[in-house]
Every structure is written in structure tokens, then in C-alpha cells.
C-alpha positions in Angstrom: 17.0 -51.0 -150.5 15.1 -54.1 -149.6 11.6 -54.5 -149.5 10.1 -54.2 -145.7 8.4 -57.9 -146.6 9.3 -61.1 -148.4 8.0 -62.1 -151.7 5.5 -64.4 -150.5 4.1 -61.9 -147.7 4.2 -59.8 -151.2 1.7 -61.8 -153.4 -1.1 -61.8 -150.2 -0.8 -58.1 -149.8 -0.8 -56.9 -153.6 -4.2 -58.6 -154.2 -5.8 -57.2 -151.4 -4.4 -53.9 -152.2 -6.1 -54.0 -156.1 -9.0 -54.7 -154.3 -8.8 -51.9 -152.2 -7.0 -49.1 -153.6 -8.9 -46.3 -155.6 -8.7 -46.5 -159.4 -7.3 -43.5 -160.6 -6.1 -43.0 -164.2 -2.5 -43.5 -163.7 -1.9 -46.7 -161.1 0.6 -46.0 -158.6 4.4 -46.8 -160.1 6.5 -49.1 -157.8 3.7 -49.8 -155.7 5.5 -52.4 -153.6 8.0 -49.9 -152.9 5.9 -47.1 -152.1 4.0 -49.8 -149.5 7.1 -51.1 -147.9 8.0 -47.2 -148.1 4.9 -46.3 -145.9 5.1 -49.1 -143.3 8.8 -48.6 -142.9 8.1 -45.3 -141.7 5.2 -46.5 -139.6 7.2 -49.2 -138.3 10.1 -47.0 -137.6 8.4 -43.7 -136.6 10.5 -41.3 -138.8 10.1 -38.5 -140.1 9.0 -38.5 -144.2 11.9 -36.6 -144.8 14.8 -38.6 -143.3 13.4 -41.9 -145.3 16.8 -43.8 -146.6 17.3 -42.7 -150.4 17.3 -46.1 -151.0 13.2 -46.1 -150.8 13.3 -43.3 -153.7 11.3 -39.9 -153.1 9.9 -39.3 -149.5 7.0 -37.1 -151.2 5.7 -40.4 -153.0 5.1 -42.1 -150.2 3.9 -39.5 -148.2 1.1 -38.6 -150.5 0.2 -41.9 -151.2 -0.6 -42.5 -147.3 -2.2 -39.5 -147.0 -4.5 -40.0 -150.3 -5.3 -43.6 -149.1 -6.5 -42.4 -145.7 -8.6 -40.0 -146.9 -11.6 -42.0 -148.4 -10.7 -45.7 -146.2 -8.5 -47.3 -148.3 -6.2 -48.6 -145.0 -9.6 -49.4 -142.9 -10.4 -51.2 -146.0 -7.2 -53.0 -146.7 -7.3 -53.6 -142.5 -10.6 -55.5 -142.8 -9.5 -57.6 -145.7 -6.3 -59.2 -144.2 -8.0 -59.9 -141.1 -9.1 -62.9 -143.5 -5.4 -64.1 -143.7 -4.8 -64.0 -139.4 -1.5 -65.5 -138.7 -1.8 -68.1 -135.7 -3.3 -66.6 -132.5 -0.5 -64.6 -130.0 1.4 -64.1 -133.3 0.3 -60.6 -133.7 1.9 -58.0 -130.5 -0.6 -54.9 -130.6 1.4 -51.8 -130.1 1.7 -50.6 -126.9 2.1 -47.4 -127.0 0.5 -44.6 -125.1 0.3 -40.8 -126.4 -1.4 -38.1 -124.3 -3.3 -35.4 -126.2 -3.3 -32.1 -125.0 -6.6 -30.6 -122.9 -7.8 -28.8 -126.0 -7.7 -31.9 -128.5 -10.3 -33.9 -127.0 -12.4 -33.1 -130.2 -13.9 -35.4 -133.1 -11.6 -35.8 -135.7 -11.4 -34.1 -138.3 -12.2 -34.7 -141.9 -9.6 -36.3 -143.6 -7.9 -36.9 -140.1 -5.0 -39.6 -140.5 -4.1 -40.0 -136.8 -6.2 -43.0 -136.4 -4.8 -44.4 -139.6 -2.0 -44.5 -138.7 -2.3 -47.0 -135.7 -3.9 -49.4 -138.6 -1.0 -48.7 -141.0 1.2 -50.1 -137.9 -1.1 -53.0 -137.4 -0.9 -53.9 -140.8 2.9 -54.0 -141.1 2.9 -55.5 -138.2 0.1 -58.4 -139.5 2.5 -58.6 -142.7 5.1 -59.1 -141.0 4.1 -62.0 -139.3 2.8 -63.5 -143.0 6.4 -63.7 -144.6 8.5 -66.1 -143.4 11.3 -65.9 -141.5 15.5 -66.2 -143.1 15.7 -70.0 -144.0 
């Protein structure tokens, strides 16, 4: 399966990532297709499970995005490419509009990746816009 962005959007992310990410003592294998992995699924609003096999294991992913929103690591990464904004009105925020129920008006919780994952979208979205289009 291809990667959800181009070569060149690839080599302004990956830095940005190594700067980011949390060293741990095994680095993440395929890293640029556990990425594309994760904003696909933001991008596309699927379920983990249903991923195309193409992408490899679901679970990889998955507890990837869930291990990077624990301690910031998207927040972070969201801050950084800020640095690299595409030309104003290139950038569509999303739109969309979810109602909570009565009883969820709450703080959120530790570890909480609901609000992470309106910056993973904004940041596939931001890469998007970096890679070029078909020539």
C-alpha cells in the first residue's frame, strides 16, 4: 500500500518526528508506515480493525497513537510544523461537529486521546498540503 504522503512531505515530517517522539529502547520499525498508518485512519475515520492489510498489523498502529498521546508527543509534533505553514487558506480546518452526551461534560481524563485526535487530523491534513501534488 502507498504511503498517505509523498517522499518530499516525508523528509519534513521524519525530522520533526525524531525530535518529538519518546526514546525508547527499541525505535519504532516502519515508522513511515505506522504514521501514514495513523493518519489514514484519522483521515478516513475507520475503525483500527478494518485498516487495509496492506498497512500491516492494525494493533501497531493503534498502540503507537495511543502511546504518543499519552505524554504530548502529537501536541508536540502539532507545535513544530506549525513552523513549516503551507501558504495561508491552504489548510481547511475540519468541520465537523459531535455532540457529547449530558453526562460527559467533564475534564478529561488522564491519558484522554479525544482531543488528540482532532490534532492528528490537522496534522495529516497540514501534511497533506506539504507534498506536492501528481506532476
Amino acid at each position: 500500500m502507498q504511503p498517505v504522503f509523498s517522499d518530499q512531505a516525508w523528509s519534513v515530517l521524519e525530522p520533526l518526528i525524531e525530535g518529538v517522539r519518546p526514546k525508547g529502547k527499541t525505535p519504532p520499525r516502519n515508522l513511515r508506515r505506522t504514521i501514514s498508518v495513523i493518519f489514514w485512519h484519522h483521515q478516513n475515520g475507520a475503525k483500527w480493525r478494518v485498516l487495509p492489510s496492506g498497512f500491516g498489523p492494525w494493533w501497531i498502529a493503534a498502540q503507537l497513537f495511543i502511546c504518543w498521546s499519552k505524554p504530548g508527543v502529537w501536541e508536540r509534533l502539532s507545535e513544530k510544523l506549525r513552523g513549516t505553514d503551507p501558504a495561508p487558506g491552504m489548510v481547511f480546518p475540519d468541520g465537523t461537529t459531535i455532540r457529547a452526551h449530558h453526562k460527559a461534560a467533564g475534564a478529561t481524563k488522564k491519558g484522554d486521546t479525544m482531543n488528540v485526535t482532532g490534532i492528528v487530523r490537522r496534522l495529516a491534513a497540514h501534511v497533506e498540503v506539504l507534498a506536492p501534488g501528481p506532476a
